[in-house]
Backbone bond lengths (Angstrom), bond angles and torsions (degrees), N, CA, C in turn:
res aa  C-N    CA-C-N  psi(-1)  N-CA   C-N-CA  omega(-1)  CA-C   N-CA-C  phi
1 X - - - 1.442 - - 1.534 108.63 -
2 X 1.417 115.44 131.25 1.625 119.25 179.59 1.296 111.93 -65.24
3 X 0.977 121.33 149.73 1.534 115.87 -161.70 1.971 110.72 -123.41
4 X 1.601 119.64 104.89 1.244 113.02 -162.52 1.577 128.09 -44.27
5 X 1.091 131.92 124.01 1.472 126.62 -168.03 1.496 91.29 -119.90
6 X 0.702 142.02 -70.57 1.730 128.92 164.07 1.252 115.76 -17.76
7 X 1.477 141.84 88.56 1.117 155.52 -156.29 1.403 91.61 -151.88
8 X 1.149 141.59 84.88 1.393 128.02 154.66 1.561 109.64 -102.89
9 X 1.338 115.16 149.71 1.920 137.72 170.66 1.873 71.80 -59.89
10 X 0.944 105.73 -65.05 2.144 97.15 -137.82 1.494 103.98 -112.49
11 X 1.674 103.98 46.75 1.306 100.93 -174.62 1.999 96.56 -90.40
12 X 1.214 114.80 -170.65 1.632 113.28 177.10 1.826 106.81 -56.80
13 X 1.453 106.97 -37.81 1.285 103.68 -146.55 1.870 87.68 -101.97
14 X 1.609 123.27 13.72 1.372 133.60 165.48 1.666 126.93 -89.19
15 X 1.094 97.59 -133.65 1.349 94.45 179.96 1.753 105.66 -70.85
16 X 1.471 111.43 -75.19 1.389 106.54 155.10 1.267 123.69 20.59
17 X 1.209 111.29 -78.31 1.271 117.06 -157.56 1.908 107.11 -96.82
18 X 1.014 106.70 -21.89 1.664 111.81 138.55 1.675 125.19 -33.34
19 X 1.429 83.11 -73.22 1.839 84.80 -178.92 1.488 100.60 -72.94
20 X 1.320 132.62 -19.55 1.711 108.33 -172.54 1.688 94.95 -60.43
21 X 1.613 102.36 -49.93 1.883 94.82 -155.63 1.850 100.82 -54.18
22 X 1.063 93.56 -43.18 1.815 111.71 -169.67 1.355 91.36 -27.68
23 X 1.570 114.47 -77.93 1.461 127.27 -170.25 1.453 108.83 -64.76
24 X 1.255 132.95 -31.04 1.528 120.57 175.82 2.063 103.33 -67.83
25 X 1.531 114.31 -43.83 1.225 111.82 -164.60 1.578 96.42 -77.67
26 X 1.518 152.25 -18.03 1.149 132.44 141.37 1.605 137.06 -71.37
27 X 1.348 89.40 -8.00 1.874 83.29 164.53 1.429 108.40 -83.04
28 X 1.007 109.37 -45.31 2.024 109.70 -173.41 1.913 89.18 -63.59
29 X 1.206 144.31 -38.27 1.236 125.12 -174.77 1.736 94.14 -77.41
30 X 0.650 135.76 -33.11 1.577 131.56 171.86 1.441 113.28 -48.56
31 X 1.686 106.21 -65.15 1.684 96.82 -178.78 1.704 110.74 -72.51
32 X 1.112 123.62 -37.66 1.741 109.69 155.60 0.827 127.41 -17.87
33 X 1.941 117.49 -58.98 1.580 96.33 -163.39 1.665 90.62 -112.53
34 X 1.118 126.97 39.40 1.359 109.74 153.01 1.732 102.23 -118.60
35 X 1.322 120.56 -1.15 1.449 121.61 165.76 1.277 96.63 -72.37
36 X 1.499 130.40 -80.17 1.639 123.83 172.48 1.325 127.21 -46.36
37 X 1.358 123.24 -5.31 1.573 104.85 154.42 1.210 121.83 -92.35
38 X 1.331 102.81 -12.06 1.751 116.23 174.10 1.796 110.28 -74.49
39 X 1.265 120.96 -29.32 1.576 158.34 144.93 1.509 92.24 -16.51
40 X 1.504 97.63 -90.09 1.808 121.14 -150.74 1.376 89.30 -77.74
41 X 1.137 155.38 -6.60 1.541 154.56 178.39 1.132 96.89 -80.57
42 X 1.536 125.67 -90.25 1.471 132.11 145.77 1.567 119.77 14.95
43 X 1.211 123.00 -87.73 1.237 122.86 171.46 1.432 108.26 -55.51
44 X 1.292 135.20 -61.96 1.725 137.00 -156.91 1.670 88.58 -45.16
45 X 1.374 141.39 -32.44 1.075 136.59 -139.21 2.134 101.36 -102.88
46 X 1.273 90.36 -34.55 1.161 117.85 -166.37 1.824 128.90 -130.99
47 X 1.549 80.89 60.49 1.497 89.45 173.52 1.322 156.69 -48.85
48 X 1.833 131.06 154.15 1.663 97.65 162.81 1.587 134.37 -78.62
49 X 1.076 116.72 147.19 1.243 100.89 -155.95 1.610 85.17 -120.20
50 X 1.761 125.81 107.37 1.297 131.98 -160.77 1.857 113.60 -71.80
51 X 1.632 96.48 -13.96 1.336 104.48 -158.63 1.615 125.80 -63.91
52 X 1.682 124.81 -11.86 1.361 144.70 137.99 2.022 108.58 -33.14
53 X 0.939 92.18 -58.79 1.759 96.15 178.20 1.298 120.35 -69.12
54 X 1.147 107.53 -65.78 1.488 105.33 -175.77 1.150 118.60 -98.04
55 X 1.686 120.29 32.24 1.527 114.75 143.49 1.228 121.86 -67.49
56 X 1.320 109.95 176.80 1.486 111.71 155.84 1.137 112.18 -17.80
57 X 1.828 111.12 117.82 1.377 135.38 154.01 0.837 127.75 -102.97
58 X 1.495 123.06 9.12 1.842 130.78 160.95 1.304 111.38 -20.55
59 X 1.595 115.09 -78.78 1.268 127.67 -144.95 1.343 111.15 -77.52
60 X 1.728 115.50 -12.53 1.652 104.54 -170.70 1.317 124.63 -85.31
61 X 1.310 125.37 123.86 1.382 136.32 -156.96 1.670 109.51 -89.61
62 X 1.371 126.06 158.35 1.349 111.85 -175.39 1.757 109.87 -78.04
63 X 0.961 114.02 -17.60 1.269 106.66 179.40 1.916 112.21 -139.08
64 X 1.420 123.26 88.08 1.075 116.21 -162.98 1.843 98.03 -161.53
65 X 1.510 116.10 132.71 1.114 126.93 -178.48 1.960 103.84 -50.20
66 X 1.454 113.87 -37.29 1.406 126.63 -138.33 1.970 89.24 -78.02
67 X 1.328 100.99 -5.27 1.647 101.66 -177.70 1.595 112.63 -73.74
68 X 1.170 106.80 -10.31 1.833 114.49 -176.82 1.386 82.33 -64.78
69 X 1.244 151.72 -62.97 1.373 140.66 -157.00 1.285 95.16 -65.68
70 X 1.443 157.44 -16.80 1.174 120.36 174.29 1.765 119.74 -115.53
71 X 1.783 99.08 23.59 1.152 114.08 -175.50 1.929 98.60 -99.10
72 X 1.841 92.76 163.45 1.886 101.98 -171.52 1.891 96.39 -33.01
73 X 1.208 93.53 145.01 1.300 120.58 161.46 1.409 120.55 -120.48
74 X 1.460 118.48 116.90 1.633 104.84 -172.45 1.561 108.24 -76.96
75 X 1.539 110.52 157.47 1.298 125.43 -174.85 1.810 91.45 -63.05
76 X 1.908 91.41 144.81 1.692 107.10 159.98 1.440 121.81 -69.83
C-alpha cells in the first residue's frame, strides 16, 4: 500500500483551507445581514398599506379583468 507523504499543516485540504472556508462562510453571513438590514429599513419606511383589499368589495365580480384593482398593490 502507497503510503501518504503529502501531509502538509497548511496544505489546501489543512489548516489553510480551514480558514479559507471560515472567512468565505463569514463574509457571505456579513453581506446577508447587512442586505436584510438594508431589507427591514426599506420596508420600516415604506409600508403595506391593506386598504386596496379590504375596501369595498361590492363591485368584484367572480370572473372579471376589473378585479386587478382590488388585487396587492405594491407600496410607492
Amino acid at each position: 500500500m502507497a503510503e501518504n507523504t503529502k501531509r502538509g499543516v497548511f496544505s489546501l485540504s489543512g489548516v489553510t483551507g480551514m480558514l479559507i472556508a471560515t472567512v468565505l462562510l463569514l463574509a457571505i453571513l456579513g453581506v446577508l445581514t447587512v442586505w436584510g438590514l438594508m431589507v427591514q429599513q426599506a420596508s420600516a419606511t415604506n409600508y403595506y398599506d391593506p386598504a386596496p383589499i379590504v375596501g369595498n368589495l361590492d363591485n368584484v365580480k367572480m370572473n372579471s379583468k376589473a378585479n386587478a384593482d382590488y388585487a396587492f398593490q405594491d407600496a410607492k
